[in-house]
C-alpha positions as CSV (number, residue, x, y, z in Angstrom):
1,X,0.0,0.0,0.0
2,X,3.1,2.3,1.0
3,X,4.5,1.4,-2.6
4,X,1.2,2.8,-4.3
5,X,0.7,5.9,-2.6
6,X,4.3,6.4,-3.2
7,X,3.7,5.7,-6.8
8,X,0.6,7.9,-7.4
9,X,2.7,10.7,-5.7
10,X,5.5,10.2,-7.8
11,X,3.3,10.4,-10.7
12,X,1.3,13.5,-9.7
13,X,4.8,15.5,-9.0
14,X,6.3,14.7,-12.7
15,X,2.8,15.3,-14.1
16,X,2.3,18.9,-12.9
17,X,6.1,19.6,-13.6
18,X,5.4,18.6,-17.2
19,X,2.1,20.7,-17.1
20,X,4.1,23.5,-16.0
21,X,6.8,23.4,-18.8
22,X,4.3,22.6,-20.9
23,X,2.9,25.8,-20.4
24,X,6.3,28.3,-20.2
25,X,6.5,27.0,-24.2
26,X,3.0,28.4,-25.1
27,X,3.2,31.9,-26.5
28,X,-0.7,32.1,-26.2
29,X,-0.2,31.9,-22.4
30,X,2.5,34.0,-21.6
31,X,1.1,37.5,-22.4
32,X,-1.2,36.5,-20.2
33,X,1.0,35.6,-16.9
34,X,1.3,39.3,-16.2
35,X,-2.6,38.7,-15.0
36,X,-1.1,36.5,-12.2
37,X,1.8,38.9,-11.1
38,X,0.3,40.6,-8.9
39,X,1.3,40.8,-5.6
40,X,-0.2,37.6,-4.0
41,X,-2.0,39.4,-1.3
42,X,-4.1,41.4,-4.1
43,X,-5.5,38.3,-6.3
44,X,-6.6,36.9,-2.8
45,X,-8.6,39.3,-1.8
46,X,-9.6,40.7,-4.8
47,X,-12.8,39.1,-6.3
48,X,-14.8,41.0,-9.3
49,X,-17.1,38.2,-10.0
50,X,-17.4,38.6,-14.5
51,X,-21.2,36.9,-14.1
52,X,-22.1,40.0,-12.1
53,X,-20.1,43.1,-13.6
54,X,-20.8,41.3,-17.5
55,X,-24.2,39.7,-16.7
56,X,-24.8,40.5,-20.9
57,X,-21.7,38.5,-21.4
58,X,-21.2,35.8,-19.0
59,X,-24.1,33.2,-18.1
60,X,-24.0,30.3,-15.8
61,X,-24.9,27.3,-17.4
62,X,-24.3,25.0,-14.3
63,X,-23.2,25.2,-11.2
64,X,-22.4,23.1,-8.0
65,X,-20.4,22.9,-5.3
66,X,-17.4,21.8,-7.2
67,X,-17.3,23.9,-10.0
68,X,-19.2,27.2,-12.0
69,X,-19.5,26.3,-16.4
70,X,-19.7,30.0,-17.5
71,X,-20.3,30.6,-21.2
72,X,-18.5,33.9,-21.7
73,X,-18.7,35.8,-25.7
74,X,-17.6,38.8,-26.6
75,X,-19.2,40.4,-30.2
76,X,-16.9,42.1,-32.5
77,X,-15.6,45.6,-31.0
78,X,-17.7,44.9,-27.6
79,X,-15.7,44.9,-23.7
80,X,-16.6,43.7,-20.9
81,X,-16.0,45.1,-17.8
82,X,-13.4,45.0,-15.4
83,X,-13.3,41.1,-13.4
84,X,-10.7,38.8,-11.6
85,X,-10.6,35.4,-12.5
86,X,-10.5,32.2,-10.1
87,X,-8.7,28.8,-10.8
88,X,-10.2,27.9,-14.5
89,X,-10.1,25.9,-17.8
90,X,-11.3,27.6,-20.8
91,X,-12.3,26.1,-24.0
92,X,-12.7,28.3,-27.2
93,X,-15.9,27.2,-29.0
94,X,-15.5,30.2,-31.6
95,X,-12.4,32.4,-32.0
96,X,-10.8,35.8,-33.1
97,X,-8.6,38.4,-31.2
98,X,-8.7,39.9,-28.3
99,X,-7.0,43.0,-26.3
100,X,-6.6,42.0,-22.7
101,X,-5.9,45.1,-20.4
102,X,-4.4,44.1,-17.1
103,X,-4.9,46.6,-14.7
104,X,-1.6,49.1,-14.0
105,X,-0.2,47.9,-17.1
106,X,0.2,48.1,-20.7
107,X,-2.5,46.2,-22.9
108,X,-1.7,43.1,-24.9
109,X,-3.4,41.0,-27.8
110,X,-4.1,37.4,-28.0
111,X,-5.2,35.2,-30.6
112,X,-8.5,32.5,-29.0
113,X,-8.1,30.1,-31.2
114,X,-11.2,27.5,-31.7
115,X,-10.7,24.5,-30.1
116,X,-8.0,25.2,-28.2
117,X,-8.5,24.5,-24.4
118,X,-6.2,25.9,-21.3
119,X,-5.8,25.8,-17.7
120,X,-5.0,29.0,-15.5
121,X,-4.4,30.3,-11.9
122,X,-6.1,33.0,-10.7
123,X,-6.3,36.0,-12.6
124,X,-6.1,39.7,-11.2
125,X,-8.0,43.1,-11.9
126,X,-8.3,43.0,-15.6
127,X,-11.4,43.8,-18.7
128,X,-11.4,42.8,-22.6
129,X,-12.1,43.6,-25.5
130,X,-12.7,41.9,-29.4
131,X,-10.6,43.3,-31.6
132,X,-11.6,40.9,-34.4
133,X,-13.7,40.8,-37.0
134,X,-15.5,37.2,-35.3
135,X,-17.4,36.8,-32.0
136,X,-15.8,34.5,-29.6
137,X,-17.2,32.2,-27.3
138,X,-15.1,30.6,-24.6
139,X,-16.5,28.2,-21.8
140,X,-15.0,29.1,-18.8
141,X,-14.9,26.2,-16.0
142,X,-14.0,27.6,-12.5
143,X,-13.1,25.2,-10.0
144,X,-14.6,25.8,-6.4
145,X,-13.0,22.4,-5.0
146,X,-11.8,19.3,-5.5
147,X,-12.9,16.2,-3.9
């Protein structure tokens, strides 16, 4: 029994360390790092919920007490309005560009490219806006807790 719970752990360390490199090598996700560099002490206590201050954008189409399946979409040339992010996967169910404005620092623009799905910490003080000529759809999954 020792031997297997060493085993599992073994296997969740070198999974997460691959996870991590995995994402340093994606230029998609970097820009986007500068959302988590905040001081910790301002993520934690910072909450802007995107359901309430985008309620036009962002509807909840489930949630328990494990996780919140948000379906988040952006028209051409609309924002939203400013929000923090939790733990989350996103998928991209329709794509096109976006400018990302973290707050207190300079704007950046990133490609959501249908189909592509990603995993991210929490995310500080920041709003959006499409840029592109397409509206994109993302479905956000924020994680509450794990069992």
């Amino acid at each position: 029994m020792i031997r297997f719970i060493f085993i599992i752990a073994l296997f969740t360390q070198i999974s997460c360390t691959q996870n991590s490199k995995r994402e340093e090598s994606n230029p998609v996700t970097k820009p986007t790092d500068s959302l988590s560099n905040k001081k910790s002490t301002d993520i934690d206590t910072i909450k802007i919920d995107v359901v309430e201050s985008s309620p036009d954008k962002a509807k909840i189409l489930l949630e328990n007490e494990y996780v919140r399946v948000i379906e988040y979409s952006l028209k051409p040339g609309e924002k939203d309005s400013t929000h923090t992010h939790p733990p989350k996967t996103s998928y991209v169910i329709s794509g096109g560009v976006l400018r990302v404005y973290p707050d207190n620092e300079m704007p950046f623009d990133t490609e959501a490219v249908t189909g592509e799905a990603e995993w991210a910490d929490k995310r500080g003080k920041h709003y959006v806006e499409n840029i592109g000529q397409t509206t994109v759809t993302i479905l956000l999954t924020e994680i509450k807790a794990a069992q």
